[in-house]
C-alpha positions in Angstrom: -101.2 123.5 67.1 -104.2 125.5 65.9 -106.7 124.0 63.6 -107.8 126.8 61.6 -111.2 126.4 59.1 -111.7 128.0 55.9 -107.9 129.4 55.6 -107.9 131.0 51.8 -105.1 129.2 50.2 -103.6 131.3 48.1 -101.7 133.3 50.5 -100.4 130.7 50.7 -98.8 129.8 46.8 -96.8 131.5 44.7 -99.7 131.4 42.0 -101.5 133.4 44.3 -104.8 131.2 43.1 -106.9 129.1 45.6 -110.6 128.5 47.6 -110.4 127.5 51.2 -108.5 124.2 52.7 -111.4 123.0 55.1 -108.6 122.4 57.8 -105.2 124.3 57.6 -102.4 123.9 60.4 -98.7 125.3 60.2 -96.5 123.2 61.6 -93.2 124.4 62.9 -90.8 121.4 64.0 -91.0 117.6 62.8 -93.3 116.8 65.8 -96.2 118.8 64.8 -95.7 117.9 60.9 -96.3 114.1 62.5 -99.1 115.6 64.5 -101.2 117.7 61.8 -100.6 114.2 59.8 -102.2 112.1 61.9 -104.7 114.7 62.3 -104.9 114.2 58.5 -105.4 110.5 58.5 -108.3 110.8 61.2 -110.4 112.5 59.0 -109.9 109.8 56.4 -108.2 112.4 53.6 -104.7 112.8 52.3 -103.2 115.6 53.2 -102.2 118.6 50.9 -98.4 119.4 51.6 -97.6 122.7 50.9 -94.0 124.5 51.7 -93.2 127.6 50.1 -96.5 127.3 48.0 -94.7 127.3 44.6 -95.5 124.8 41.8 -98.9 124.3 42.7 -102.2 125.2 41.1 -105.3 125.1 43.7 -108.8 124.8 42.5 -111.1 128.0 43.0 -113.0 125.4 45.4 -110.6 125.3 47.5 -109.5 122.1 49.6 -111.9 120.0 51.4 -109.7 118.2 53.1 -106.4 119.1 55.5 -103.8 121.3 54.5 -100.6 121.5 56.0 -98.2 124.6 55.8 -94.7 122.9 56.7 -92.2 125.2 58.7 -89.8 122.9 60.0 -86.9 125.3 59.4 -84.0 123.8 61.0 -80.8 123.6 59.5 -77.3 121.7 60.6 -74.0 122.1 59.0 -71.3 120.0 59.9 -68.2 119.9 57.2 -69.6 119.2 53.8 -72.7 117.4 55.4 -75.8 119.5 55.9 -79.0 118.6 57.5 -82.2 120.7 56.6 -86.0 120.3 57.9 -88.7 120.0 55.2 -89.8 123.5 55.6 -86.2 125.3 55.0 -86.4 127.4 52.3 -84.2 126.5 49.2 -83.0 130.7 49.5 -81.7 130.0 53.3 -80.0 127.0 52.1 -78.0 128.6 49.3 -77.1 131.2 52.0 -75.6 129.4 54.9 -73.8 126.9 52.1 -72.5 130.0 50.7 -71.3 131.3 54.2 -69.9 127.8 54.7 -67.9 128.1 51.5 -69.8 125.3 50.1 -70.7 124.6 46.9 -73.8 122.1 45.0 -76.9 124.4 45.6 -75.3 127.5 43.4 -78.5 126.3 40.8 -81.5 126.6 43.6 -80.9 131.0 44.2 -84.2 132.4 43.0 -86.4 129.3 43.6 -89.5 130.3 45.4 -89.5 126.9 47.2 -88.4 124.6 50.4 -86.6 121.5 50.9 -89.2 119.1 51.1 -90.9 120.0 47.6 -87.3 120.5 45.9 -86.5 116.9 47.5 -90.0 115.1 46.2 -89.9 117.6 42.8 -86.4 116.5 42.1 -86.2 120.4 41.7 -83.7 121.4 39.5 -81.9 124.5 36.7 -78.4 125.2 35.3 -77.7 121.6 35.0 -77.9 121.3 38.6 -80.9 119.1 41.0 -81.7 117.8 44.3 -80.7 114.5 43.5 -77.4 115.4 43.1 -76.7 116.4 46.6 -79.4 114.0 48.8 -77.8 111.4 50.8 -80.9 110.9 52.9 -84.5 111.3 53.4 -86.3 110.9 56.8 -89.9 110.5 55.8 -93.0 109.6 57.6 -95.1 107.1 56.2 -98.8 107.6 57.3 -100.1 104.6 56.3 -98.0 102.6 58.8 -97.8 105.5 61.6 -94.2 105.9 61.6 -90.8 107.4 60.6 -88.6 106.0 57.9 -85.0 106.6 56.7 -84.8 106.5 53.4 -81.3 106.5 50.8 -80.7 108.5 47.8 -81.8 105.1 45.7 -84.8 104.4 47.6 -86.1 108.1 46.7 -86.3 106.9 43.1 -85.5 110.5 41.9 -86.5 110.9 38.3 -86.6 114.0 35.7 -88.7 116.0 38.4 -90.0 113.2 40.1 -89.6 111.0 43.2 -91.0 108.5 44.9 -92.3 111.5 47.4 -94.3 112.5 44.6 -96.1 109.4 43.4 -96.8 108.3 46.9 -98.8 110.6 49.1 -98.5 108.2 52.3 -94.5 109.4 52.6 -94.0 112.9 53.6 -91.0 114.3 53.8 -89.8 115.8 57.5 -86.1 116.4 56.2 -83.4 115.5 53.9 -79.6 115.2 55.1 -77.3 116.6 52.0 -73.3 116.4 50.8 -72.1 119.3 49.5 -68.1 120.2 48.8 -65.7 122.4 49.6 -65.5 125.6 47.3 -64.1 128.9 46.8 -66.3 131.6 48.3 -65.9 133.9 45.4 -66.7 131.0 42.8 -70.1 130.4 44.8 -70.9 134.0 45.0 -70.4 134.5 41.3 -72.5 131.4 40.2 -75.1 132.7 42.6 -75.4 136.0 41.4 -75.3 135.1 37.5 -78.5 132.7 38.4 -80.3 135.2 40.2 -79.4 138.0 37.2 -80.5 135.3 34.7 -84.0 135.0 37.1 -84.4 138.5 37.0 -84.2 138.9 33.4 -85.5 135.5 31.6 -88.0 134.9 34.4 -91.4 137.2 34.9 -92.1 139.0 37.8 -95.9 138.9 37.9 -97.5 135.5 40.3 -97.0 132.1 39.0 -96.4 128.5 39.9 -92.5 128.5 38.0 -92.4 126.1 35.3 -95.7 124.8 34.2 -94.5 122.2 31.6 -91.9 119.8 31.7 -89.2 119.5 29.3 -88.9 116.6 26.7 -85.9 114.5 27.1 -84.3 114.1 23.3 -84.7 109.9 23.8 -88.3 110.3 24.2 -89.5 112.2 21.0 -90.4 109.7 18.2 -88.4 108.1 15.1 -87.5 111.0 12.4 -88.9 114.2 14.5 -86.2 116.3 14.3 -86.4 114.9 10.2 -90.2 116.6 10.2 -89.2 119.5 12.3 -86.1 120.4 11.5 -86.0 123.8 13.0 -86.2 122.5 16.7 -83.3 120.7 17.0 -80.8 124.0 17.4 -83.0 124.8 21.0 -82.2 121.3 22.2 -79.4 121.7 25.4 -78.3 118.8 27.0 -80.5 116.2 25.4 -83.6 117.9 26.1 -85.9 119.9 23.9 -87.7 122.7 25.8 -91.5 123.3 26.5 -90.8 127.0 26.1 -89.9 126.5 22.5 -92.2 124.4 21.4 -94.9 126.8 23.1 -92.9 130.2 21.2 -92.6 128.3 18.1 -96.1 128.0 18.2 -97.0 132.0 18.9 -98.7 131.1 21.9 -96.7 134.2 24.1 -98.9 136.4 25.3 -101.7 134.4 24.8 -104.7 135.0 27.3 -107.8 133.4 28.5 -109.6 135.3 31.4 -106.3 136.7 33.6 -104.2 134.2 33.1 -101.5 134.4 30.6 -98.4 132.4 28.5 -96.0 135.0 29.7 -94.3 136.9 26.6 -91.5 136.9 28.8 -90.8 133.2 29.3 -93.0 131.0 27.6 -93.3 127.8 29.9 -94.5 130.2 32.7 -98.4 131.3 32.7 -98.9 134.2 34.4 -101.6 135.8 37.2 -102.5 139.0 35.6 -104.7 140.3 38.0 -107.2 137.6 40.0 -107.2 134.9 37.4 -108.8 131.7 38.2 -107.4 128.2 38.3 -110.0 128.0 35.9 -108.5 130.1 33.6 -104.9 128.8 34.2 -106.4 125.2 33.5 -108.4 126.4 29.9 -104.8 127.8 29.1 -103.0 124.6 30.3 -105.6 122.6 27.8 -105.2 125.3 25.0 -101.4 125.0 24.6 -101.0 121.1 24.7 -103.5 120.9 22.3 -101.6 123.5 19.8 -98.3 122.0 20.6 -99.9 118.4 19.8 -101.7 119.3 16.5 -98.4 121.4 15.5 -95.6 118.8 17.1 -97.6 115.3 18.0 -96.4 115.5 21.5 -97.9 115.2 24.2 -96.8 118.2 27.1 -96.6 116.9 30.7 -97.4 119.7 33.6 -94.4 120.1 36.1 -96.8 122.4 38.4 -99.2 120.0 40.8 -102.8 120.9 40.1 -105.7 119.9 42.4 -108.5 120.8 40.5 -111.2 119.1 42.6 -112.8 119.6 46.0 -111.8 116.6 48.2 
């Protein structure tokens, strides 16, 4: 593999926002991913994982540590069983389940991102996520220099988190998945209405996807939906969404610098035209501080921000 220095990192997100990684190195099969790891863990500093660069917000500094661009894209499909590298992206895999007539990843057409941060995201839309379908996890803890098989329970998937998430010594190198059997025409249909729904709910310019994350119904205190009446029609599910707190409070369109609350989905801020991650961070700040003085919660970020410079 090539060690590369000073490698701008965002060509490398979705966000299109990011300084230099100090060290960058693609790697292409599960035996470099091990390799630019341990290359990680010689230089003493936790690697920065990135796949298809979505749902991540990269400080203007840059990283000063080692990034890793993860392009294991192998894929094996044998009956309803399907066995996919880290670095697959979540659009190949709806594809070849699709041409297999199998159905469980209809939710995932449209999303930006790759198997490994689906898998340690617990990625999920249209009532659908990862941890539906995972069976497996082959990981490779750094920390004790080797590879780990890991099952659905030991993932501890959570409303978009995993154990992957909370523990940077585990990286994901792939995930083996159980799909079913399903009517091509069925798939193709639910594909195509996510991707239409996408196209019109979702905005087109750069962002990281969902920046906040949803409040589950069970976690919003005694006699809320008393106070604020007017929110309990946009709950679905059991969960009240960030977008309309964040609409309810008028805070579409809202700018600071080039970064924007999209007026086209509210829970998405936007890359106008060369914002900074410090502009996407004052506008982070400015709408959970009108959400709390308007609502009393507290929002959580879904999108991974590495706002510092080691």
């Amino acid at each position: 593999m090539e060690v590369q220095r000073n490698v701008p990192l965002k060509k490398h997100t979705t966000f299109q926002i990011g300084g230099p990684a100090n060290y960058f190195l693609a790697a292409r099969n599960k035996e470099e991913l091990i390799e630019a790891l341990n290359f990680a863990k010689e230089k003493g500093v936790a690697p920065l994982i990135i796949g298809g660069g979505s749902n991540l917000l990269i400080s203007d500094k840059g990283y000063g540590g080692v990034a890793i661009k993860v392009q294991n894209a192998e894929i094996e499909i044998e009956g309803e069983n399907v066995l996919a590298g880290a670095g697959l992206l979540l659009s190949s895999l709806v594809k070849r389940s699709f041409e297999k007539n199998l159905s469980g990843m209809e939710w995932a057409a449209g999303i930006p991102g790759t198997i490994g941060g689906a898998v340690a995201g617990n990625a999920g839309a249209f009532n659908g996520e990862m941890a539906d379908s995972v069976e497996r996890v082959e990981a490779y803890d750094i920390k004790a220099g080797k590879i780990i098989d890991m099952t659905r329970e030991e993932c501890r998937f959570g409303y978009r988190s995993s154990i992957f998430k909370n523990n940077s010594n585990l990286v994901i190198l792939s995930a083996a998945l159980k799909l079913e059997e399903g009517s091509g025409d069925n798939i193709l249909q639910k594909i195509e209405a996510n991707l239409q729904y996408r196209r019109e709910k979702h905005p087109k310019e750069p962002s990281a996807g969902s920046c906040f994350k949803n409040i589950s119904v069970e976690e919003l205190p005694e006699g809320f939906f008393d106070k604020f009446p007017e929110t309990k029609e946009s709950v679905r599910n059991g969960i009240l969404p960030a977008a309309f707190l964040i609409h309810s409070c008028g805070l579409k369109g809202e700018k600071i610098g080039s970064a924007q609350v999209s007026s086209v989905h509210p829970n998405f801020i936007v890359n106008l035209n060369g914002a900074s991650a410090g502009d996407v961070l004052e506008l982070i700040s400015f709408v959970k501080k009108k959400i709390e003085e308007k609502y009393g919660l507290k929002l959580q970020e879904e999108i991974k921000i590495l706002d510092n410079n080691s």
